[in-house]
C-alpha positions, -999 to 999 in steps of 0.1 A, spaced: 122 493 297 152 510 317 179 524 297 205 544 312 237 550 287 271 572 301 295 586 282 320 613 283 350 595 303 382 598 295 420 606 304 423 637 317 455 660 342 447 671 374 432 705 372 407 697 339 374 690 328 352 666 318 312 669 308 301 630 318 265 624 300 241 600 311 212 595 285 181 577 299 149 565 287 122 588 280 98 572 308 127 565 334 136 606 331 106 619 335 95 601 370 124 600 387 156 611 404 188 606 384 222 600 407 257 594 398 277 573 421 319 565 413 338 533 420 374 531 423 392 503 425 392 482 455 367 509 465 333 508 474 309 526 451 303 561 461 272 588 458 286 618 438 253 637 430 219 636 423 192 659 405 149 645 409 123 659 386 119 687 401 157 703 395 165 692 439 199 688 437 222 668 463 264 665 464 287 644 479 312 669 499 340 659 487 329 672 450 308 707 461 319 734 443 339 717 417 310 691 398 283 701 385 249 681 382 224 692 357 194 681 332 184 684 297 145 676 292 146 679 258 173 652 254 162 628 285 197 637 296 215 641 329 250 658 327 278 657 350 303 682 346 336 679 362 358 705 367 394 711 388 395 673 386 422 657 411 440 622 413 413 608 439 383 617 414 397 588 395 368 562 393 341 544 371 310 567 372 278 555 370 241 566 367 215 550 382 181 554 390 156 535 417 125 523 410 99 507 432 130 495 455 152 482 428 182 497 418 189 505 378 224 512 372 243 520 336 274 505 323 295 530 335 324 552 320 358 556 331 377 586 340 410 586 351 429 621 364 467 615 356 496 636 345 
C-alpha cells in the first residue's frame, strides 16, 4: 500500500518559514525517490525538489538556496523546509513518489505567503 500524508501548510508573510512534512509508508520510503511538486492556481503543477534513497538531491531554480529538502529514516519522513518565502511560493504542495511508471501523489497541503 502507498501512503504519502503532508502536513505543515499554512498562512505565513513574505520573508518566513515553514517546515512542510511529508510522512510515507515504510516500504514506499525505503525504495524510492521522494519529490515535492506545488500547484497554484490556474497553474500547472510544478517540480520543487526531490531527495532518492541515497540522500541525491535535485531543486527547482527558482527555490535553490532558500528550500530545503531532507529525510528522516527513522520516521519514513521527507521534510521540506521553506525559508525567505515570497508571494509566488504560494501553492498546494504535494509529495509524490513513482513507482513502476505510475505516479503516487498525496493530498496535498496548502501554503499561502501573504501580508
Amino acid at each position: 500500500q502507498v501512503q504519502l500524508v503532508e502536513s505543515g501548510g499554512g498562512l505565513v508573510q513574505p520573508g518566513g518559514s515553514l517546515k512542510l512534512s511529508c510522512a510515507v509508508s515504510e516500504n514506499i520510503f525505503n525504495s524510492n525517490t521522494i519529490t515535492w511538486h506545488r500547484q497554484a492556481p490556474g497553474q500547472e503543477r510544478d517540480f520543487v525538489a526531490s531527495i532518492n534513497v541515497g540522500g541525491w538531491i535535485r531543486y527547482a531554480d527558482p527555490v535553490k538556496g532558500r528550500f530545503t529538502i531532507s529525510r528522516d529514516n527513522a520516521k519514513n519522513t521527507v521534510y521540506l523546509q521553506m525559508n525567505s518565502l515570497k508571494s509566488e511560493d504560494t501553492a498546494v504542495y504535494y509529495c509524490s513518489t513513482n513507482i513502476l511508471s505510475r505516479h503516487y501523489w498525496g493530498q496535498g497541503t496548502q501554503v499561502t505567503v501573504s501580508s
